[in-house]
N, C-alpha and C positions, 0 to 999 in steps of 0.2 A: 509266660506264666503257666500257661497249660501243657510244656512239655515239661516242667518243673516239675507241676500235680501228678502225670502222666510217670516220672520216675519214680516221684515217692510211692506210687501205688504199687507202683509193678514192682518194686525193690520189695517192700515190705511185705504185699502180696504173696509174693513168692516167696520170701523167707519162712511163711508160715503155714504154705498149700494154699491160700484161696487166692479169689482175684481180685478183689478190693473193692468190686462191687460195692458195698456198703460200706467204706467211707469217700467213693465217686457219687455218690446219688446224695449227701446231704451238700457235698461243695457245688455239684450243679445246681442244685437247687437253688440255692447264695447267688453264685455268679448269673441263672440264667432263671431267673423270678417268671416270667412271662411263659415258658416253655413247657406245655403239655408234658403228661404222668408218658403218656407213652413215649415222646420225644427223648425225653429224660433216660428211659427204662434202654430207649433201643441204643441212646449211645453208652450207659453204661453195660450193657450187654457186650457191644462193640471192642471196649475196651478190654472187658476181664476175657473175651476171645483170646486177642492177639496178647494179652499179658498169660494167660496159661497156655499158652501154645508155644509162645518165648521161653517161659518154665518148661513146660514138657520135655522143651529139646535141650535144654540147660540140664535135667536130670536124667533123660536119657542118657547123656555124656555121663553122667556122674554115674548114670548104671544102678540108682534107684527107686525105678517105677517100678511095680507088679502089674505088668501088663496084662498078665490074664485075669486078675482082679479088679483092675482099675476097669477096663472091658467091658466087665461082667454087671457090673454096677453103672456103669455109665449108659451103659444099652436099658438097663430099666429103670435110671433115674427119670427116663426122657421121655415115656410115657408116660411118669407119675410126674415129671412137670405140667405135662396135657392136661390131667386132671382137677391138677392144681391151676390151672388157670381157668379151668371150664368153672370149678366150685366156686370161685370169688364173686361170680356173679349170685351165688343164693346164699351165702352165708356174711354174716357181721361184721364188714372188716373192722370196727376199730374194736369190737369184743376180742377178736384174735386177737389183732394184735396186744391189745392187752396182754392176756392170756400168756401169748405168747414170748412176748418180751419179757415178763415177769418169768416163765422158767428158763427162759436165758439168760438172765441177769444172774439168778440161782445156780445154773453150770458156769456161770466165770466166775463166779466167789469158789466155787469147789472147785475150780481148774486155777486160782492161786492161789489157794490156802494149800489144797492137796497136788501140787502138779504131779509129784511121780506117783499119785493112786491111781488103780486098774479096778472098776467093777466086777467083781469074781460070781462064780455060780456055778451050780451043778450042770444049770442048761448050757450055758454058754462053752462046755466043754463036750455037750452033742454034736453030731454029722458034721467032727472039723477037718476044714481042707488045711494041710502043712504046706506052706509056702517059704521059700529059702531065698535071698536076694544077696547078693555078693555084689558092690559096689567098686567104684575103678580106686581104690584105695585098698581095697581088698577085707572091706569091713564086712563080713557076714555075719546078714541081719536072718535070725531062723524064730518061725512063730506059725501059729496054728489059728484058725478062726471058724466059728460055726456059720458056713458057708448058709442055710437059709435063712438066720437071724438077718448075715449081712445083705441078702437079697433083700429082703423085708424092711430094713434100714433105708437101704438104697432108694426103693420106692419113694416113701414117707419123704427125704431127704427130698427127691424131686419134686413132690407135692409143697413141701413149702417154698422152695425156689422159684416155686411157679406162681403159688399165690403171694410173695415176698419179691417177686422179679429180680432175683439175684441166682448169683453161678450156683448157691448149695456150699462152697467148698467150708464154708466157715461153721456149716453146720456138719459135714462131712467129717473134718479131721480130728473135731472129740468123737464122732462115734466111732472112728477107725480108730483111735490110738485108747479111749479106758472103757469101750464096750467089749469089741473087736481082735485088739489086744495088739495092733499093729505097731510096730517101733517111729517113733514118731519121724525120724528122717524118712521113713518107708512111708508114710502115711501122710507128710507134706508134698510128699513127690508124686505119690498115685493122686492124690486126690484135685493135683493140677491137670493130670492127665483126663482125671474124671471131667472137671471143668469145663476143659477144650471143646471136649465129646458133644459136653450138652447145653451149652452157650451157640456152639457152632448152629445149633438144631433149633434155639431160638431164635437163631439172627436170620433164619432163611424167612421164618414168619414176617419179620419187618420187612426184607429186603424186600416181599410180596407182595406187601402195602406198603410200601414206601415212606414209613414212617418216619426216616430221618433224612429226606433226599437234602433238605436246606441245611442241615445240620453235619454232612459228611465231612465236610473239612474239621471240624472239631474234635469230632468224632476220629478225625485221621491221626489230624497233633497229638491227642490223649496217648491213641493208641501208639505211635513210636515213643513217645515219653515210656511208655509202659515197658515195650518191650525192652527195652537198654535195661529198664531198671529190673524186671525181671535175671536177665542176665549177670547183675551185679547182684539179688537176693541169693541167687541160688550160689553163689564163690561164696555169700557172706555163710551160706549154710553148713559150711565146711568149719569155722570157725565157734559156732554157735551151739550151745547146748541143747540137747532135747528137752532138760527141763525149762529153760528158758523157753526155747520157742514153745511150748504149751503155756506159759506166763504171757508171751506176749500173743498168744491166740484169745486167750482170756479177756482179755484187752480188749480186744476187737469184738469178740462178743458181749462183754458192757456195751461198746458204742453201738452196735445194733442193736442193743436190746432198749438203749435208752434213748433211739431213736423212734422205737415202736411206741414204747411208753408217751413221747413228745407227743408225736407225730398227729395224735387223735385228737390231742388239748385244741 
């Protein structure tokens, strides 16, 4: 059963950029009732690792990461994960989550009402870096982005993944594709890369406390489940609309959003 979950994550996961982190953290919870917040955290951390890093290499092949982008943001999501895990200890978690589940609920109603709309603006067309990505299909994807907006993104992004203990990607791939302006196959694909980066930088934390030594074999299964299926999202992404897969990112941001909203009750 657990290499079962372990595919659907990493399949789905990958079809959409993130790592499934957040729909692995409500089924452990189900299956493993008795098991510590960090327990829990450090094997889905585990997982959405080895599921974006299966992705990563999966769209390397395909020749759709922006590597100097994906980089660039992944090197400063990772201190703004720090701080976001330092802040949780002074501020209200379930007012956040409130909060914050309620304007994620709000961007997946506007990510399937509107999927092909792009936030437009005078700013958002300041200090932008042109980046051009040509895929082993030979789709060249060409777009421009205001290179500190996205740094400043990228923080924030880390800041809630840290207080959220998830990979970011799910919050990642709307602000890459209708802030950003990134084409959404280009912006499923970097933002798995983003993942790897800063999941990786997580899991040295447990690996240092040992927070899931009894738990590694689960943690193991999950994680090959993930990777196979990673590999199978990223073939199905060849097949798969960009408007769709912004529909089914939507998706995913309902159920974390209406997992925050739960979660306090």
């Amino acid at each position: 059963m657990l290499v079962a979950i372990g595919l659907f994550i990493g399949a789905f996961g990958t079809l959409i950029g993130v790592a499934g982190g957040f729909l692995l953290i409500p089924i452990l919870l189900f299956l493993y009732p008795d098991e510590s917040p960090a327990v829990i955290t450090s094997i889905t951390l585990t997982v959405a690792f080895f599921n974006a890093l299966s992705g990563s290499i999966a769209y390397f092949r395909l020749k759709r990461i922006d590597f100097r982008s994906g980089l660039l943001f992944a090197l400063i999501a990772v201190p703004g994960a720090i701080v976001g895990a330092y802040l949780i200890n002074y501020l209200n978690r379930e007012i956040f989550q409130y909060v914050f589940g309620s304007v994620l609920l709000l961007v997946s109603l506007y990510l399937l009402l509107r999927p092909g709309m792009k936030i437009t603006g005078g700013f958002l067309l300041k200090w932008q870096t042109s980046r051009q990505v040509t895929d082993r299909r030979n789709n060249t994807y060409s777009y421009a982005y205001n290179l500190p907006l996205g740094m400043v993104i990228a923080f924030f992004v880390g800041v809630i993944a840290g207080l959220l203990g998830i990979g970011g990607g799910i919050i990642h791939v709307p602000m890459l594709t209708q802030i950003l302006g990134f084409p959404v196959h280009v912006a499923t694909a970097t933002s798995h890369f983003i993942v790897a980066v800063t999941t990786f930088s997580a899991i040295d934390t447990h690996l240092v406390d040992h927070t899931f030594t009894s738990d590694v074999g689960v943690a193991m299964v999950l994680s090959a489940g993930a990777v196979i299926g990673a590999q199978f999202g990223a073939f199905l992404s060849h097949k798969v609309s960009g408007l769709l897969i912004v529909r089914l990112l939507a998706i995913g941001l309902a159920i974390v959003a209406l997992r925050l909203l739960i979660a306090p009750v």
